[in-house]
C-alpha positions, 0 to 999 in steps of 0.5 A: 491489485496495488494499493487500492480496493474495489471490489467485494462489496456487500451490495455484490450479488453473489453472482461470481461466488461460485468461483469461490469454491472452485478454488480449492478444487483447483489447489494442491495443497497439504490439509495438513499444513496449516495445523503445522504451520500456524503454530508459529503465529503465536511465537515471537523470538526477543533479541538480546538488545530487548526488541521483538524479532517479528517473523520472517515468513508466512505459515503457508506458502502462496499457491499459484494463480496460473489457472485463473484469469481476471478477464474470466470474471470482468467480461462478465461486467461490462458496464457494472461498477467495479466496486460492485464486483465480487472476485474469487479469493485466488486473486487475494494476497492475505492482507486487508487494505487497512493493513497494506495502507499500514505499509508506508510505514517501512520507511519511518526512519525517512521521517526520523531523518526529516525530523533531525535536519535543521536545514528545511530543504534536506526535510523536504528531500526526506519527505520526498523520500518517504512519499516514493518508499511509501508505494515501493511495496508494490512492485510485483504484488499483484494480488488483491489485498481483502477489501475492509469490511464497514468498522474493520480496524488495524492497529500496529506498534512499532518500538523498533520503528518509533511509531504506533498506528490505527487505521479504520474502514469508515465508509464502504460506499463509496470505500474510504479508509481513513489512518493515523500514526505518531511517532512514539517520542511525540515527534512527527504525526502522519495521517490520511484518508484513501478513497480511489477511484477505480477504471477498468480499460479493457486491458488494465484497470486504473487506480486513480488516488483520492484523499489527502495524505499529511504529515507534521512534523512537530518539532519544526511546527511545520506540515506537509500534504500530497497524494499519490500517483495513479496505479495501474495494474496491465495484462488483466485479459491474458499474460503477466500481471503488471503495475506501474505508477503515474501522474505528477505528486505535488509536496507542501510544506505549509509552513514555508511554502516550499514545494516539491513536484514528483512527476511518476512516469508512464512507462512509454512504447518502449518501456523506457521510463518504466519506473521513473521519478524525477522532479525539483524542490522549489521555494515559494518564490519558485525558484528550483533548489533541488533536482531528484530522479530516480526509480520508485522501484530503487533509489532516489536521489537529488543534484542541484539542478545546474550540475542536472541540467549540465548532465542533460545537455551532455547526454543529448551530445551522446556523452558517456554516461556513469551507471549504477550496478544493475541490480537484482530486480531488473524488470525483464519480459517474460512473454511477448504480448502487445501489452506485456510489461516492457524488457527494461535491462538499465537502472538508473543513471547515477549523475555525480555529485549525487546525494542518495535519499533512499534506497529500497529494502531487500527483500527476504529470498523466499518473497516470491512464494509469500505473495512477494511481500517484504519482511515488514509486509510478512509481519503485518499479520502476525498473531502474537501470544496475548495479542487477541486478549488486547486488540480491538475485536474488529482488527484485521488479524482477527478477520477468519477469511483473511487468517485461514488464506494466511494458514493455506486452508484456501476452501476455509477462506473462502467460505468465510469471506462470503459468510463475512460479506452476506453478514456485511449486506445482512447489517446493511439491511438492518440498518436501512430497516430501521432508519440508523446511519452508520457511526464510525468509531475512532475517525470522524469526517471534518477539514484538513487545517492545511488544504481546507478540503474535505478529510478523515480526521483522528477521534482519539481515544483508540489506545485507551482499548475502551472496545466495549461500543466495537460493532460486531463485524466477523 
């Protein structure tokens, strides 16, 4: 559930693997349909300007999780780690979390825009932007993307988008997954290790952010370094599945000392500050440059703090207020649960003189049926004719479990995902036996330069496509 893992592990006892197998039982699904439709993997339309059109929807359609409960499984681990937990493939979405990690890239052009500004106060309004787009694809998605295996790689380029990426599961205990990406014309370069900390309350469980995310922009010769904000997923006992994220987000620019403070909201007894984000940008001398607000789930947008706070005082006075358009994605209750996702029916309030930093991207009309992923998100897992001969052996496309839920084929999938994790604990075991550590192939552990903590840093060499030491993991 969100942008986390957790679960699956390879030191599970295979206690819950019999729900495994239930799942296809439960599913009405065509055997036919992923024959027919995972013939479109291998296709990839070229647009007369040259560039590749990546496609649009999934070969499958998703099935429905109405039969199924999380709470059906977790009681059943009261006091155990979640980490230690094996879950059905029915809550699943057909992405691997190096994959969904790979999704703070659908903003890139934040970054282009941080890069191309002289002023280093609009690049760090830029940075701020692209650090709340890059937990935007979370809204709705509840399913669980697949836990990495130990050695799982993904890697993407984009032309289009002006960046390459390759990421890597280095540790599955505790789960670490480690990523790196450059813009093609050498101008930025973005890297992170996410390591977080699963809690589970009873009623939700709580993804507390782990890892140093960075990003350098090199022309400027400057960095800047957060982490982001809690995750967590509501109504995990009965009622609908919902996410919202919390805590305060902190952006350094090391190189001016600049900072911007990002407080996510929690949604409150009323669900009045569901979504929200406000914050400032201020110099090293603390002084307040900038005011933002806006919803993670929407737009951004920055004043300058004395028209804010003006604004402020006048709505305390019952002043009448300017509201942007509601739109499309107004959160609305659908049962009545205590514990229910709040009806939430205004955006957010617009303050004039505003600049928009970043709005989100529409997503494709039929995204409730693709696990509602956006267009970016329905093309991370295509196959592209010739792609297989060149990939890694150990990238995320090529995982069985992952392709045949894609595909619908639900009883494939779960099979494989369970011949995949015993073959995990199978390789575990050697290893203990005969006293070898794991080696990571393209990230080694070492100290971020600008925070002196602990991180996950970039080897090299992955594009050179020298796989002949990949281990063999699928």
């Amino acid at each position: 559930f969100g942008l986390y893992t957790g679960f699956d592990s390879d030191n599970s006892s295979g206690d819950f693997s019999e729900a495994n197998h239930k799942v296809a039982e439960m599913l009405d699904l065509d055997p036919h349909q992923s024959s027919r439709t995972g013939e479109h993997n291998g296709e990839t339309e070229i647009q007369e300007n040259g560039i590749k059109r990546h496609r649009t929807s999934l070969p499958a359609p998703m099935f429905s999780r109405s039969d199924f409960s999380v709470w059906s499984i977790l009681k059943k681990c009261i006091g155990l780690e979640l980490s230690k937990i094996t879950m059905p493939i029915v809550f699943n979405e057909p992405l691997s979390f190096l994959q969904r990690i790979t999704e703070y890239m659908e903003h890139t052009y934040l970054i282009n825009k941080a890069c191309s500004h002289a002023d280093p106060l609009e690049r760090m309004q830029a940075v701020a932007a692209f650090a709340v787009s890059a937990v935007a694809s979370q809204w709705e998605r509840t399913g669980k993307p697949f836990n990495p295996l130990l050695g799982e790689t993904y890697e993407l380029t984009r032309e289009d988008l002006g960046f390459r990426f390759i990421s890597e599961q280095v540790s599955h205990h505790p789960p670490i997954s480690a990523f790196y990406s450059e813009g093609l014309n050498k101008d930025f370069i973005f890297h992170g290790s996410i390591y977080p900390k699963l809690k589970f309350w009873g009623k939700s469980i709580e993804a507390e952010p782990r890892g140093t995310i960075t990003l350098e922009l090199l022309k400027h010769n400057e960095a800047y370094t957060w982490t982001n904000p809690t995750c967590c997923v509501h109504n995990v006992i009965i009622g609908k599945l919902w996410l919202e994220q919390y805590g305060t987000v902190e952006i350094v620019n090391h190189s001016t000392g600049d900072k911007c403070v990002l407080n996510f909201k929690p949604c409150g007894l009323f669900g009045k500050e569901l979504h929200r984000v406000e914050g400032y940008i201020q110099d090293k001398n603390r002084k307040k440059l900038c005011v933002i607000y806006g919803k993670w789930t929407e737009c951004l947008w920055c004043t300058d703090p004395t028209t804010y706070e003006t604004y402020k005082k006048n709505e305390k006075r019952g002043g009448e207020q300017k509201k942007l358009k509601p739109s499309e994605d107004v959160i609305k209750s659908e049962n009545d649960e205590a514990d229910d996702m709040p009806e939430v029916q205004d955006t957010v309030q617009f303050i004039p003189g505003s600049k928009l930093l970043w709005r989100i991207n529409c997503r494709p009309p039929n995204s409730s049926q693709m696990y509602n992923f956006t267009s970016f998100a329905v093309s991370l897992n295509e196959l592209e004719k010739g792609m297989e001969a060149i990939l890694a052996p150990t990238d995320c496309r090529l995982r069985p479990d992952i392709r045949n839920m894609e595909n619908g084929n639900m009883d494939v999938a779960s099979k494989e995902k369970e011949r995949l994790e015993e073959k995990q604990r199978a390789a575990r075991k050697e290893r203990a036996k005969d006293k070898v550590e794991w080696q990571t192939r393209w990230f080694h552990q070492g100290t971020n330069p600008y925070t002196g903590t602990s991180d996950w840093l970039y080897s090299g060499g992955y594009f050179d496509r020298n796989f002949s030491d990949c281990p063999d993991i699928y």
